[in-house]
N, C-alpha and C positions, 0 to 999 in steps of 0.2 A: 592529517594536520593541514588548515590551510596553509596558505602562501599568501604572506602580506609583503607590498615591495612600497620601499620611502627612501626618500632621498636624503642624504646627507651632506654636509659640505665635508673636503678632503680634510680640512683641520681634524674634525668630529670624526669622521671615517680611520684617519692615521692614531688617534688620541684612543678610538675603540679594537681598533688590533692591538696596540701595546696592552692594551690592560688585557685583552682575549689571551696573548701570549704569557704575559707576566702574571696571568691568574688557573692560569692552565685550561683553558674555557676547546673543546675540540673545534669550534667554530666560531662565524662572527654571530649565525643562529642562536646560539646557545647563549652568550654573552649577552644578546639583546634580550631574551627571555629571562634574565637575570638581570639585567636594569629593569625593567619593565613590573616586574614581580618587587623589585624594592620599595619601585613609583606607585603600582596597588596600595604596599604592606602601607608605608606613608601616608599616603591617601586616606585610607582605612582608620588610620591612630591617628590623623586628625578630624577626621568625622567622628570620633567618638568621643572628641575634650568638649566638657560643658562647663556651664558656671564661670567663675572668675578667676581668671590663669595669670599666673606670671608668664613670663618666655623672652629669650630671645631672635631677632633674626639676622642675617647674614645676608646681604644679598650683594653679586659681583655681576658688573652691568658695564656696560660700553659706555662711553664717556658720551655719545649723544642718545642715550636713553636718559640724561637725567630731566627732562622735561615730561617726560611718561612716569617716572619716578615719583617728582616732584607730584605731578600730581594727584598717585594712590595714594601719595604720603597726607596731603590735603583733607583727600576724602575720608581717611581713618585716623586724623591725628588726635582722634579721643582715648585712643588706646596705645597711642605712643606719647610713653614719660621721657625717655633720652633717643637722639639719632647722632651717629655723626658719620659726615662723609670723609673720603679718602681718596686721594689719585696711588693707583697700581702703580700705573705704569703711564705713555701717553695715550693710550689708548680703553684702558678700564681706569673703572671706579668700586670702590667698595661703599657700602653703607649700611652700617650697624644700627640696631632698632633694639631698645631696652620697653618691651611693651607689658603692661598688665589693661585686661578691662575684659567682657565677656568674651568665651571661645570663639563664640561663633562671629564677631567681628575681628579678633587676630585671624582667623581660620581665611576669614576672607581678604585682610589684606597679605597675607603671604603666599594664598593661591593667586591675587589680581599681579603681585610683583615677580610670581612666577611664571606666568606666564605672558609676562609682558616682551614686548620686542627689545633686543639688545641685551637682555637680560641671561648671563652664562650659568648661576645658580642664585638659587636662594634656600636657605636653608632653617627650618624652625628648629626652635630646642627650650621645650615646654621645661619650665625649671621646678 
């Protein structure tokens, strides 16, 4: 099996033992091939939505990503009917997205907000 090495910050590092412990996982090996395998399955069932979707999205973000934010939200705001944002904490932000319009543009604004900087998740949920 290879050996892949990445770096983590200690937040991420302390947040992925607890759940390696709390989910009975024999390593932090095992746990990561078990995120990673979720992040594929994901992947996978949204490369396969076509046509005209409803859905929602989730997305929780650092309070100074909302200018990266703001403007994925720009770029695809044909397939956004409702948003609103929210302060966490002082430090996050939450922003919910009530979207319908073709897959393959939701598909793409919830992978550009996913993988944007600042950004702790984002989450689709095809309704």
């Amino acid at each position: 099996m290879p050996i892949v090495s990445l770096s983590l910050t200690e937040n991420i590092l302390s947040q992925m033992d607890r759940v390696r412990d709390e989910m009975g996982f024999s390593g932090r090996s095992d746990a990561v091939r078990a995120g990673i395998r979720l992040l594929v399955a994901e992947h996978e069932q949204r490369k396969a939505l076509k046509g005209t979707i409803d859905a929602t999205l989730v997305v929780v973000h650092e309070e100074g990503a909302s200018d990266d934010v703001a403007r994925v939200r720009h770029e695809h705001r044909k397939v956004i009917r409702t948003q609103l944002h929210d302060h966490l904490d002082s430090h996050m932000c939450v922003e919910i997205f009530m979207l319908r319009g073709d897959a393959r543009e939701v598909r793409g604004l919830a992978q550009e907000l996913s993988a944007a900087k600042g950004v702790a998740r984002a989450s689709l949920q095809v309704l």
